[in-house]
N, C-alpha and C positions, 0 to 999 in steps of 0.2 A: 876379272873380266871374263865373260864368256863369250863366246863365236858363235854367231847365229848362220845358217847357209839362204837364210829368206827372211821378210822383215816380216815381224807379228801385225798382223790385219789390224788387232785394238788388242786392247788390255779391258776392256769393258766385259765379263760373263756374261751377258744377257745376247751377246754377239761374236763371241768366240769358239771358230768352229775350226781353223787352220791349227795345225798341231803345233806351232811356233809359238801364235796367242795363246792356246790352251793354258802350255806349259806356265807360261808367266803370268797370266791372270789368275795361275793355282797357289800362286804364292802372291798375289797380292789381295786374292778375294777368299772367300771360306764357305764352303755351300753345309748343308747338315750332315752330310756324308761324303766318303770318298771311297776309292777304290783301293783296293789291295792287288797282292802281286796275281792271285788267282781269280781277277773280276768279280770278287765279292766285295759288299759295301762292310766297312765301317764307320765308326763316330766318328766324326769330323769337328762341328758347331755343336752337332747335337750331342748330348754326351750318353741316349739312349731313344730307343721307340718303342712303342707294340702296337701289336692290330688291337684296338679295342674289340671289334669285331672285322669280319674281312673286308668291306668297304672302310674302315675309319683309323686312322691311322696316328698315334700323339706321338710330339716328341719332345724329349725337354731339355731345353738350351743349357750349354754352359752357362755359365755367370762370370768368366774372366776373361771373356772377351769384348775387346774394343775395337771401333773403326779407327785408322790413321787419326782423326782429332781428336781422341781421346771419349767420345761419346760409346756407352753403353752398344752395345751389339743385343737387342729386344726383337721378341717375337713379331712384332711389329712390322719391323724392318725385314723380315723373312715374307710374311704376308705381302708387303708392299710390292715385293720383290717379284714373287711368284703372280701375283695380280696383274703388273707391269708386265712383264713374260707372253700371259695372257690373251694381251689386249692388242688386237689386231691392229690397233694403228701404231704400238710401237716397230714393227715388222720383224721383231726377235725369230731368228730363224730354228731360237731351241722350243718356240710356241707347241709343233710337233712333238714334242716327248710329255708333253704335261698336257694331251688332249683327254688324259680321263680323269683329269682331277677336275671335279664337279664344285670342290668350292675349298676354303683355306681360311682358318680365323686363329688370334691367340685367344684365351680365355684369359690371362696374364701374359705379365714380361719375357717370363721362361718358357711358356707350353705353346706347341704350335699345332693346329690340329686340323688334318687334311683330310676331306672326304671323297671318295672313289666317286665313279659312277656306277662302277662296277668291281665285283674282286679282280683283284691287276697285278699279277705276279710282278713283273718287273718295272713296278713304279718305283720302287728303291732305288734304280739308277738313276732316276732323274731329280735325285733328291740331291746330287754333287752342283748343282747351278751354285755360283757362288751369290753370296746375299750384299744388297747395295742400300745406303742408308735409303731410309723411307721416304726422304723428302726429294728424293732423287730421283725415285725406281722408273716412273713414267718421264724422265727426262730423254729421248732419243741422242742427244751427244753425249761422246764417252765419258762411259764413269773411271774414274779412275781412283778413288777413295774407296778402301776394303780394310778390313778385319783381317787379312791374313801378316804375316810372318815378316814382309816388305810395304813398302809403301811405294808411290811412284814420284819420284822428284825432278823428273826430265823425259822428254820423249820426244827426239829428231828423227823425222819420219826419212824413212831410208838410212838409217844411218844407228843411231842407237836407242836402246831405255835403260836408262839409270834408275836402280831403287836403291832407298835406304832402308835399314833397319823400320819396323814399326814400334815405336818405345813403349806402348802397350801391350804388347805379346807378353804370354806369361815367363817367356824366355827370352826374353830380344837375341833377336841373332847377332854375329858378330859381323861381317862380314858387310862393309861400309866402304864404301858404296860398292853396289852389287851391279855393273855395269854387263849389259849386253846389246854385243857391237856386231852390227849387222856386216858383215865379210861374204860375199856370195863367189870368190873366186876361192878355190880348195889350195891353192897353191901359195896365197898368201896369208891365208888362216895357220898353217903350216908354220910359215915364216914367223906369224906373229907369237904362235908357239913356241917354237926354237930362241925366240928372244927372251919370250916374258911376257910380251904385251898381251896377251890373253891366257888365263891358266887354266879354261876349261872348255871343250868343246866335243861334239856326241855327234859317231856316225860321219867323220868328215873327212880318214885319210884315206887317198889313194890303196887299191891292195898290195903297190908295189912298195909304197912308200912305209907301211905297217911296220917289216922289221927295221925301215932306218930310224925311225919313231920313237922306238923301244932302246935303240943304242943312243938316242940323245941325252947329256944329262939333263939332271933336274925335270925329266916329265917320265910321266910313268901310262903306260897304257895296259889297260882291262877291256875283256873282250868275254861278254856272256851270253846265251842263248836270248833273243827278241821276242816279243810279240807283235811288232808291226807288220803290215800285212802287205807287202806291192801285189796291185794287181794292172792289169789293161781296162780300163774301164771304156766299154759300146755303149754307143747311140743304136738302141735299138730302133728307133723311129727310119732310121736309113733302114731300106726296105732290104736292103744287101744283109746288114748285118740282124736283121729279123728273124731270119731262117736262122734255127738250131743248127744243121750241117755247117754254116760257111761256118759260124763262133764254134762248132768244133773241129773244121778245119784249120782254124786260127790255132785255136790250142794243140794240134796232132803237130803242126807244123814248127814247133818250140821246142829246142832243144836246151830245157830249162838247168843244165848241166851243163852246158857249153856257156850259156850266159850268166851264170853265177860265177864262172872262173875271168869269165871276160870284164864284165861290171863288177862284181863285189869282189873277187878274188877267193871265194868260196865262203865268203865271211855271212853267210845266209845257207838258211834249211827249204828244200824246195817245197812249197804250199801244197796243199789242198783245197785250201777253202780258208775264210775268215777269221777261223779259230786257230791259235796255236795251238800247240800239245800242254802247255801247261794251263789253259781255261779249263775251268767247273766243265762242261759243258761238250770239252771236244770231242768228237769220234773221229778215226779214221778212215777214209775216207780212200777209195783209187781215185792217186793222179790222173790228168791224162797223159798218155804215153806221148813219145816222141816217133811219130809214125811220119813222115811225108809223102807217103806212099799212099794211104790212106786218108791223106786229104787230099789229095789229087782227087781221088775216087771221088768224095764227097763232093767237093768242089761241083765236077761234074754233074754227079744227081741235084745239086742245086742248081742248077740251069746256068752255072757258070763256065762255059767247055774253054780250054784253050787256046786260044786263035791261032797259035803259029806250032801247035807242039813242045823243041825243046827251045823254039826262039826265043826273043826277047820283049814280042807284045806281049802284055798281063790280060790275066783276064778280065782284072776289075781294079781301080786307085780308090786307095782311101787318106783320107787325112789324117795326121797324127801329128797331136800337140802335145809337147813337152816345155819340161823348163830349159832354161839354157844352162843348167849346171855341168859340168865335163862328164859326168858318170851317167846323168840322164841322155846326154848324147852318144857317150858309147851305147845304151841299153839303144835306144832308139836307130843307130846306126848295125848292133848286130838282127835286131828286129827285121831291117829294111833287105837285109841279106838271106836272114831265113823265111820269110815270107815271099821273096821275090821266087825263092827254089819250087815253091807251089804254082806261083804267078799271080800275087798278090803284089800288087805296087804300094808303097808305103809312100807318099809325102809326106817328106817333115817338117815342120814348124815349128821353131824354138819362140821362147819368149820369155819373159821373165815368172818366177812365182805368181804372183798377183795375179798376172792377165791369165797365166794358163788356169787358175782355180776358179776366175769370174767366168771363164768363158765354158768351163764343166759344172759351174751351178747354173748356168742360163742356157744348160742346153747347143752351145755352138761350138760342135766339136763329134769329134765320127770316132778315133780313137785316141785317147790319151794315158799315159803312166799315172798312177796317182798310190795312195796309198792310205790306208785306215790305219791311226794309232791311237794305243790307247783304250784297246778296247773292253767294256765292261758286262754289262747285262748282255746275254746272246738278243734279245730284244729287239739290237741295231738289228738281225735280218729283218724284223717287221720296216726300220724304217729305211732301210736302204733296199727291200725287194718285193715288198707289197704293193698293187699297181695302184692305189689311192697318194701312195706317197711321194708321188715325187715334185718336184718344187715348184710353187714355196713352201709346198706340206710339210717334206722329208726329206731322205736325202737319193731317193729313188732317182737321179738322175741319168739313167741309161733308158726309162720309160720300158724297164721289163715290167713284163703282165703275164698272172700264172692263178688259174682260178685255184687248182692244186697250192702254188705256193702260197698263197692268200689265207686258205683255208686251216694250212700248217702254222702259220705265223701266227693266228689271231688264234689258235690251240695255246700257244707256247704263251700268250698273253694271257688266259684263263688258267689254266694247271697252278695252282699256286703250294704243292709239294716240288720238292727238289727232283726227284726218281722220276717224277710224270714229264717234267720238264726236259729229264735229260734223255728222257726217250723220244720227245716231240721233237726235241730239237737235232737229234740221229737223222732223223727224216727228213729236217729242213737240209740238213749239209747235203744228204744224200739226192736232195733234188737239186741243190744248189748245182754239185756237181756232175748233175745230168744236162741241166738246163744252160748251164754256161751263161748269166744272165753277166762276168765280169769274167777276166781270165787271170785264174791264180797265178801268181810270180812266185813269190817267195817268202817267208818271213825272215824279216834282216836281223844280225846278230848285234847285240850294243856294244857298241866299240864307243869306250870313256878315253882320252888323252886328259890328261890331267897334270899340272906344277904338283910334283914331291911337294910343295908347300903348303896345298890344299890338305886339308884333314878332315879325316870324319864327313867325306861326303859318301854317302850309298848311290849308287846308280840304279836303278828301276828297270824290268823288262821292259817298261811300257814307255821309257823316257823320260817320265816325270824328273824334276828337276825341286820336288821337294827338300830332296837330302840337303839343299842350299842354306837349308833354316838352322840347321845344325851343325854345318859344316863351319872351318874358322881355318882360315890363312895365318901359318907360323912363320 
């Protein structure tokens, strides 16, 4: 059994954008590609590709794969899929990553063949959607039949999803039944560790609780450097938070070192930007410093002065939604304290996973914690800071607008050499980092608890939860 800290949105790929769904539709669906540890695609379904030329793109399917009924896994069914995607009236929110594919056909069972509109360096990433039988692909309720490594046998909404094995995998897993039990309190996930009742679960202990963890028997804990990214994510649309000074007052005024010891327990690398150090791709970048002094200033030359001096009127309240998990509240409570030292008022607002994610895709929210995992093609900055994209387009949900950054991002979409790419993309981090359009936190370290009984599971920088297919309980 594994311990969930929030419940997965769907198991459906066509609608999986919460990094809880992600993980589990990765193991019950199979796209033509995946990612590896350093955001480079490999074979997944597909078991190769080339450009025939730069717009045209083949690829040719294994042949031993099945969906959970034992039906053939056909090129077919990848077309259907990516068509379904497409079509505005299913409202697939991954429609956004497959805006330059111009059209998709199999010429057989095996070959799938997708044509650009234009050369499009990192259309490889969006080749990971997982594929859903053909007869299915435009059905808007969730799919839940996949080609990958599990199958789904249950799913208690708030509560659990149960997979089994899928008996057509060229290796069936062993690992029967593959239960994940939604736990949103960290203190009884714990508990259910310490017992047994759960032998796996990522990213969930307290930092205090870390070395009592490690003396418990029969559970073992691993602790490796992350690529998840926490940031503060703005509503730029509030005219407060529009101005470049106040978002980098915001960040001057973080003592992103004090809140790593407070919240994570040091168990995280302080950010830069949306790239870790181990992506193709990363440069480093200057934090911003920990100044309070110098957002005062700022504050000020943004027409924000404040009203009483060293009192206790602010100069301005913002809102800030969080989840109600204990860790997101400390974050959120030491927030409220180094922002108030500027005279920033922070209201909090707890709530549950769910509502805080619907209400940061729909725009109704001033600040909130949120975080990016998982991340592959540097491309996401096109869709997370391009001013075209934001929702339902992409995932532009703060409504930054940057003619500069527009112009940098649809470069890093053209370049289709590696070298051009990793220059374009220098420049994007380095506006990112000017522009403050999100405020860096951290990238968090992957902390695995795990039963001594589990074997052979790998844990991922990225959290993936693949290792599952191969893992087996002794």
């Amino acid at each position: 059994m594994v311990a969930l800290d929030a419940e997965p949105q769907t198991v459906d790929p066509r609608f999986a954008t919460d990094a809880t769904a992600s993980r589990i539709s990765d193991l019950v669906h199979v796209g033509l590609t995946r990612n590896d540890a350093s955001g480079r695609r490999v074979p997944s379904l597909a078991s190769s590709w080339r450009f025939a030329d730069p717009t045209t793109l083949i690829f040719t399917l294994r042949t031993d794969l099945r969906f959970a009924d034992g039906t053939p896994v056909r090129a077919s069914d990848v077309v259907a899929t990516y068509e379904a995607v497409l079509d505005p009236a299913l409202g697939s929110p991954k429609r956004a990553g497959l805006d330059m594919l111009a059209g998709v056909t199999a010429p057989d069972d095996a070959t799938v063949v997708m044509r650009l509109r234009a050369p499009f360096a990192p259309f490889l990433d969006a080749t990971g959607l997982g594929v859903v039988p053909a007869g299915r692909a435009h059905d808007p309720s969730e799919i839940r039949e996949g080609a990958g490594p599990f199958r789904v046998v249950r799913v208690d909404r708030g509560e659990r999803v149960v997979l089994a094995p899928n008996p057509a995998w060229p290796e069936p897993a062993t690992i029967d039944p593959l239960e994940f039990r939604v736990v949103p309190d960290p203190l009884v996930r714990l508990l259910e560790l310490r017992r047994g009742g759960v032998q796996l679960a990522q990213d969930t202990p307290e930092p205090e609780l870390l070395e009592w963890l490690r003396a418990v028997p029969g559970l073992r804990v691993r602790r490796q450097p992350g690529t998840s990214f926490a940031y503060l994510a703005l509503n730029l649309r509030d005219p407060r938070l529009a101005r470049r000074r106040v978002r980098e007052a915001i960040a001057l005024a973080l003592d992103r070192d004090r809140l790593l010891r407070a919240v994570l327990g040091d168990m995280a690398r302080p950010a830069s930007g949306l790239l870790a150090p181990e992506h193709w791709a990363f440069v480093a970048v200057p934090s911003t410093p920990f100044d309070p002094t110098r957002a005062r200033r700022l504050l000020d030359r943004a027409g924000f002065p404040d009203p009483d001096g060293a009192g206790p009127a602010p100069r301005f309240r913002l809102l800030y939604k969080t989840s109600s998990v204990p860790a997101r509240r400390r974050l959120a409570e030491a927030l409220q304290a180094q922002l108030a030292d500027v005279g920033i008022a922070l209201d909090v607002r707890t709530y549950e996973w769910g509502t805080v994610y619907a209400d940061v895709r729909a725009g109704r929210f001033e600040v909130a914690a949120m975080a990016w995992v998982g991340v592959g093609d540097p491309d996401l900055f096109y869709l997370t800071l391009h001013s075209t994209m934001t929702p339902p387009a992409g995932y532009n949900r703060g409504h930054y607008a940057s003619t500069v950054m527009d112009r940098l991002v649809e470069q890093g979409r053209r370049a289709l050499d590696v070298a051009t790419r990793q220059r374009v993309y220098a420049r994007v981090q380095r506006r990112a980092a000017r522009d403050l359009p999100m405020i860096p936190l951290w990238w968090e370290d992957r902390v695995v608890i795990e039963s001594t009984r589990l074997v052979d599971f790998e844990p991922q920088p990225s959290g993936d939860l693949l290792g599952l297919a191969t893992a087996r309980m002794e």
